[in-house]
ZATIFI-887402 format. One record per residue (C-alpha): x, y, z; residue in one letter; residue number from 1. Coordinates in nm, 3 decimals, padded with zeros to 5 digits. Each point is the difference from the previous one (the first is absolute). Layout:
[pt [X; Y; Z]; "A"; NUM],
...
//
This chain:
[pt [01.725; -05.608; 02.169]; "X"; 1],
[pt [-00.227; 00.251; -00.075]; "X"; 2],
[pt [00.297; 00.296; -00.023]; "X"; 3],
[pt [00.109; -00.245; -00.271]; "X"; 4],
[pt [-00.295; -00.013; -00.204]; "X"; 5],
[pt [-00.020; 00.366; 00.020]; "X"; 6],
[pt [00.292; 00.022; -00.158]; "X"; 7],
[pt [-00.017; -00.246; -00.249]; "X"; 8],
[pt [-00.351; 00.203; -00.155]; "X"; 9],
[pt [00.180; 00.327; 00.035]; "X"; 10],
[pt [00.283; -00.140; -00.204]; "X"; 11],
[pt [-00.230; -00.193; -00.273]; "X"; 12],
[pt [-00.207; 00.343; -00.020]; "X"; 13],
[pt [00.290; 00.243; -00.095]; "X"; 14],
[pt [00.156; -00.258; -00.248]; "X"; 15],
[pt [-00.321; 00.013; -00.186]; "X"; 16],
[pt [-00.011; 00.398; -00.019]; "X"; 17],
[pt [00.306; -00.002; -00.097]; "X"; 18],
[pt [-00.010; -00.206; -00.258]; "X"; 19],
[pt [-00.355; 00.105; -00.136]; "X"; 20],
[pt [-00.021; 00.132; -00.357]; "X"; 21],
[pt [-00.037; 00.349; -00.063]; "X"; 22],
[pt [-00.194; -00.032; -00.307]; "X"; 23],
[pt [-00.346; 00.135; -00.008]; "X"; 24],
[pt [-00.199; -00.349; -00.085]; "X"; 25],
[pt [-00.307; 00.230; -00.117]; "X"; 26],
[pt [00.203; 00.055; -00.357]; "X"; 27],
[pt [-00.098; -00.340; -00.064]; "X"; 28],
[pt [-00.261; -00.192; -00.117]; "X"; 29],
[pt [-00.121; -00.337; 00.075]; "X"; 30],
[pt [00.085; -00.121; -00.301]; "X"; 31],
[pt [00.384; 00.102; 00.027]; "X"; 32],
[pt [-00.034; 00.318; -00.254]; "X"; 33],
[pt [00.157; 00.346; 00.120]; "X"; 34],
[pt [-00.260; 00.208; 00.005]; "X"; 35],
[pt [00.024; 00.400; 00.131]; "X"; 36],
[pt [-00.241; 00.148; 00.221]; "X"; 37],
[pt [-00.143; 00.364; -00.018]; "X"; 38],
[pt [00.141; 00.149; -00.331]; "X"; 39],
[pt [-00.178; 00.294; -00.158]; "X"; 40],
[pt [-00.208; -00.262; -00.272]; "X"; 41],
[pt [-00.138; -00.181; 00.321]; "X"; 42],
[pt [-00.130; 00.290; 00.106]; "X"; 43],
[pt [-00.382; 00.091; 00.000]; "X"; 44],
[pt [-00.160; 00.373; -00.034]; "X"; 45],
[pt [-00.268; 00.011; 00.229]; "X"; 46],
[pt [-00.201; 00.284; 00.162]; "X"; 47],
[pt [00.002; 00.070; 00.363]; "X"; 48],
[pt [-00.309; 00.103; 00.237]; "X"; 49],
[pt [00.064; 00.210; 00.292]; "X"; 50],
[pt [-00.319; -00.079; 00.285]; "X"; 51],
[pt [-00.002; 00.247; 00.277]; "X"; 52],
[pt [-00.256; 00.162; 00.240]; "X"; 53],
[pt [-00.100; 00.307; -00.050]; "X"; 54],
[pt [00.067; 00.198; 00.321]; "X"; 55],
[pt [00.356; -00.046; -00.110]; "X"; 56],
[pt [-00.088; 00.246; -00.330]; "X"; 57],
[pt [-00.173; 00.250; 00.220]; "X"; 58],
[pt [00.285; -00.017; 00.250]; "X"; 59],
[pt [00.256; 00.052; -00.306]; "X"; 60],
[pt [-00.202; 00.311; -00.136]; "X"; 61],
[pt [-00.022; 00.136; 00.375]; "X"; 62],
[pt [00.379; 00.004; 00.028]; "X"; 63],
[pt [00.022; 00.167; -00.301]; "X"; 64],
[pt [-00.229; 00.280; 00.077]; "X"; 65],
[pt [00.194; 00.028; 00.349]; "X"; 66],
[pt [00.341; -00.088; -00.016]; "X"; 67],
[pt [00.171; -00.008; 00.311]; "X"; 68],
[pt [00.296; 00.305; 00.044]; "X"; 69],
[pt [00.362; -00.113; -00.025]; "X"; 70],
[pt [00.289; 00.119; 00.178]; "X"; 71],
[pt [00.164; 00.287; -00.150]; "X"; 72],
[pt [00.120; 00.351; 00.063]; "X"; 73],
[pt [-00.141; 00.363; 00.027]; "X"; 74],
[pt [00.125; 00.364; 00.027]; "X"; 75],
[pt [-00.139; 00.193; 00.275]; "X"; 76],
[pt [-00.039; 00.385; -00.068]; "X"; 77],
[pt [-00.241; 00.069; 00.256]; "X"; 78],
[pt [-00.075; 00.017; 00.349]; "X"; 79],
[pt [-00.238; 00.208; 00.162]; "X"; 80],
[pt [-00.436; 00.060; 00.064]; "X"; 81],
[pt [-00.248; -00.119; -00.248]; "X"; 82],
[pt [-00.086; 00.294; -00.181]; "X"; 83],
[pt [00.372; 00.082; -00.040]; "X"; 84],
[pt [00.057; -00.345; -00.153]; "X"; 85],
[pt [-00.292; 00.011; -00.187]; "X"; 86],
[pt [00.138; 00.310; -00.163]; "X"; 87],
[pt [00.340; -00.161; -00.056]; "X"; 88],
[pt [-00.176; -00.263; -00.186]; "X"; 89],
[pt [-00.161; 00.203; -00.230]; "X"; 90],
[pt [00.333; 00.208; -00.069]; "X"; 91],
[pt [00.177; -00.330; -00.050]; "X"; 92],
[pt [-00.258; -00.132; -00.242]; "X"; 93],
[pt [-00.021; 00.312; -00.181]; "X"; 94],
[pt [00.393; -00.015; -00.068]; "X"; 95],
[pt [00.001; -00.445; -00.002]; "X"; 96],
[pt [-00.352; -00.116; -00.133]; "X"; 97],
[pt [00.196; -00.322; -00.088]; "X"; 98],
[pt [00.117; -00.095; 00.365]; "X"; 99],
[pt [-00.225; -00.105; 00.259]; "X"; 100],
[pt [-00.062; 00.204; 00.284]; "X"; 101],
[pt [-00.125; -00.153; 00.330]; "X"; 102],
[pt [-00.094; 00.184; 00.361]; "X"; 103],
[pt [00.035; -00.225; 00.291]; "X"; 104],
[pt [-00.078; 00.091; 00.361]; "X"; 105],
[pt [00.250; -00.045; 00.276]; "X"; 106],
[pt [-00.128; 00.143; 00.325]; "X"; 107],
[pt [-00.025; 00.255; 00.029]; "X"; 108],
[pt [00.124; 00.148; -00.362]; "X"; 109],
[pt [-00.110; -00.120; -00.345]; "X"; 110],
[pt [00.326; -00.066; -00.209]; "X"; 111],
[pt [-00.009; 00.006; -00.401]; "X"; 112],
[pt [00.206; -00.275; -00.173]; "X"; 113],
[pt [00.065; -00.014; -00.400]; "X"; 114],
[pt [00.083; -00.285; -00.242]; "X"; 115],
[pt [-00.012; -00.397; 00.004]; "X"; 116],
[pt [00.341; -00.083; -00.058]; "X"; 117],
[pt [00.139; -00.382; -00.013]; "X"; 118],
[pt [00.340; 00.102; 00.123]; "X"; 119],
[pt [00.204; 00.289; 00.155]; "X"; 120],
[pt [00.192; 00.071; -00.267]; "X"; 121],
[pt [-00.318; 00.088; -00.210]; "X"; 122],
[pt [-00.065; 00.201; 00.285]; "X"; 123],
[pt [00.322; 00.182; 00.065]; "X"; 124],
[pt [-00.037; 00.121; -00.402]; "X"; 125],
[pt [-00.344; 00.119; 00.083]; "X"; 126],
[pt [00.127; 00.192; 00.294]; "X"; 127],
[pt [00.268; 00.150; -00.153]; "X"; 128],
[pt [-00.264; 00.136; -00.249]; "X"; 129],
[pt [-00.226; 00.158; 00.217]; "X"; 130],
[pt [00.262; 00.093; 00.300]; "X"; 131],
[pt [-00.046; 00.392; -00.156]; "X"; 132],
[pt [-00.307; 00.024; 00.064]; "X"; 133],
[pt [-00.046; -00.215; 00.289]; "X"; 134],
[pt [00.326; 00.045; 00.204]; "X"; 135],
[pt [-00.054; -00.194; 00.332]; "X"; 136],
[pt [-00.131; -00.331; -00.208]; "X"; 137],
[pt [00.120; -00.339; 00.084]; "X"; 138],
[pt [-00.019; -00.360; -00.051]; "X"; 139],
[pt [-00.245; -00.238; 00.209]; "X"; 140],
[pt [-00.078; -00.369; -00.097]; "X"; 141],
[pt [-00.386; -00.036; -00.003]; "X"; 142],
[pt [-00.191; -00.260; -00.154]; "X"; 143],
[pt [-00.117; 00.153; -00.409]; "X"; 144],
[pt [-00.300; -00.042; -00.236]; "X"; 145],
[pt [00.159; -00.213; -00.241]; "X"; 146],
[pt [00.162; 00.158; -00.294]; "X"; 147],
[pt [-00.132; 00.001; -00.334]; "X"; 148],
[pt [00.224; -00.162; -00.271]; "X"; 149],
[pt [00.054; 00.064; -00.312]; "X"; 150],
[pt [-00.016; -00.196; -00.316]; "X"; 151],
[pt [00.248; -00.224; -00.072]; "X"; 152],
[pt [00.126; 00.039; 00.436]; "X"; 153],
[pt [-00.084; -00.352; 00.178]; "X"; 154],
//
């Protein structure tokens, strides 16, 4: 008996979403008149308040004045003591002021690694540049200072 009241409510309850109305009853008002909701002339200018602490500023400025390195590539052109990269440095600088220049220590030799490139292509063209001069350079992904952008880049 049950089963067949089920059934029955299940029926009744489809039939009426199937046969509901589409229409959007908030175009109309109470007193039968069409009326539209949201147009452009309905619309008020108003002024908006932002309300938030301030550790969030300070935290804002601090990753601004330390922003965290990306991924990115690098051409290595040396490998060797401290005082040899050191010197290599200098050279490179000397010929590149433009291009960063950055000696990192891997036990036990200091290696010297140039540029902040987003991709390996931008790095294959700086290679190819310098490969005269620098002969046993290559390519090593490292994480990069972000680059400076120009105006008008995004």
């Amino acid at each position: 008996m049950w089963k067949n009241n089920l059934l029955l409510f299940a029926a009744a309850l489809i039939c009426s979403a199937v046969t509901a109305q589409n229409e959007d009853w908030r175009l109309y008002a109470p007193d039968g008149k069409q009326t539209v909701i949201g147009t452009a002339s309905s619309q008020k200018d108003g002024n908006i308040r932002f309300v938030q602490d301030s550790r969030i500023a300070l935290m804002d400025s601090l990753k601004k004045a330390n922003p965290t390195p990306m991924d990115g590539f690098r051409v290595q052109i040396f490998f060797g003591s401290r005082n040899e990269a050191n010197k290599a440095r200098a050279d490179f600088l000397r010929i590149n002021p433009e291009v960063g220049a950055y000696v990192t220590y891997l036990a036990p030799n200091f290696r010297l690694r140039v540029g902040d490139f987003r991709t390996r292509t931008e790095a294959e063209k700086f290679k190819r540049e310098i490969l005269q001069v620098y002969p046993g350079s290559y390519i090593v992904a490292d994480q990069i200072a972000l680059p400076h952008l120009g105006k008008g880049k995004l």
